[in-house]
C-alpha positions in Angstrom: -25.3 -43.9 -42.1 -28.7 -45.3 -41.4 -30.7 -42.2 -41.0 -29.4 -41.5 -45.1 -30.8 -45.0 -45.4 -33.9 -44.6 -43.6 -34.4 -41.0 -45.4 -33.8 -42.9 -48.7 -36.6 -45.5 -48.0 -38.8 -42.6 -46.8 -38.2 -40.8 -50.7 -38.9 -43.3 -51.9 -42.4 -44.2 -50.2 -43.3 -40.8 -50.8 -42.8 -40.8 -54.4 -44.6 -44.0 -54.9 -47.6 -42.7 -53.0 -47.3 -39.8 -55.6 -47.1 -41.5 -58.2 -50.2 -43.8 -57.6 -51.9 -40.4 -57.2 -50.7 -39.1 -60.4 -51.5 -41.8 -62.1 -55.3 -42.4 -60.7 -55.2 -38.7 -62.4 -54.6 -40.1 -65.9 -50.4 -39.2 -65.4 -47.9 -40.2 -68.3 -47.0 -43.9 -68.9 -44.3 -43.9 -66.9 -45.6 -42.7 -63.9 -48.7 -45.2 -64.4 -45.4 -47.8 -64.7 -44.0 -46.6 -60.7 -47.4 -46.6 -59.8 -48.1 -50.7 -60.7 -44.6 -51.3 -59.4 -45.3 -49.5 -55.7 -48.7 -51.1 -55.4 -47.1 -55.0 -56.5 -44.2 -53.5 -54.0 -47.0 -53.4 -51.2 -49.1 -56.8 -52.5 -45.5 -58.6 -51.9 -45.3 -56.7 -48.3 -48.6 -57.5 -47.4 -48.2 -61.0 -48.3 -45.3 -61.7 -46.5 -46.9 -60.2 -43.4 -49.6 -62.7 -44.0 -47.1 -65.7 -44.3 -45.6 -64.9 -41.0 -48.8 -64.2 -39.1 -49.6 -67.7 -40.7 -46.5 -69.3 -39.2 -46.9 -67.9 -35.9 -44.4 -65.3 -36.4 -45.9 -62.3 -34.5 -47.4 -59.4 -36.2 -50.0 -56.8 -35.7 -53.3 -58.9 -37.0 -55.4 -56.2 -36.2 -57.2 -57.9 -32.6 -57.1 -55.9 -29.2 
């Protein structure tokens, strides 16, 4: 059951990733619609990462 969920979530990164591409190209409104909604989708990620690092909850912060 989680490998259907885990193939789900990996559709569904693709498309976005498409869809920001296709868009970048001058794609239909829609598409330019999944495109703002994937990159807000990776502003939100990338801001809770922050919020964790913040709190001294782990995280890759990019040092070696």
């Amino acid at each position: 059951m989680i490998l259907y969920v885990l193939i789900g979530v990996l559709v569904l990164a693709v498309a976005g990733c498409a869809s920001v591409v296709w868009a970048a190209r001058g794609g239909p409104r829609w598409v330019r619609a999944v495109a703002t909604a994937t990159l807000l989708g990776g502003e939100v990620v990338r801001a809770g990462r922050r919020r964790s690092v913040n709190r001294g909850g782990g995280g890759d912060d990019g040092s070696d």
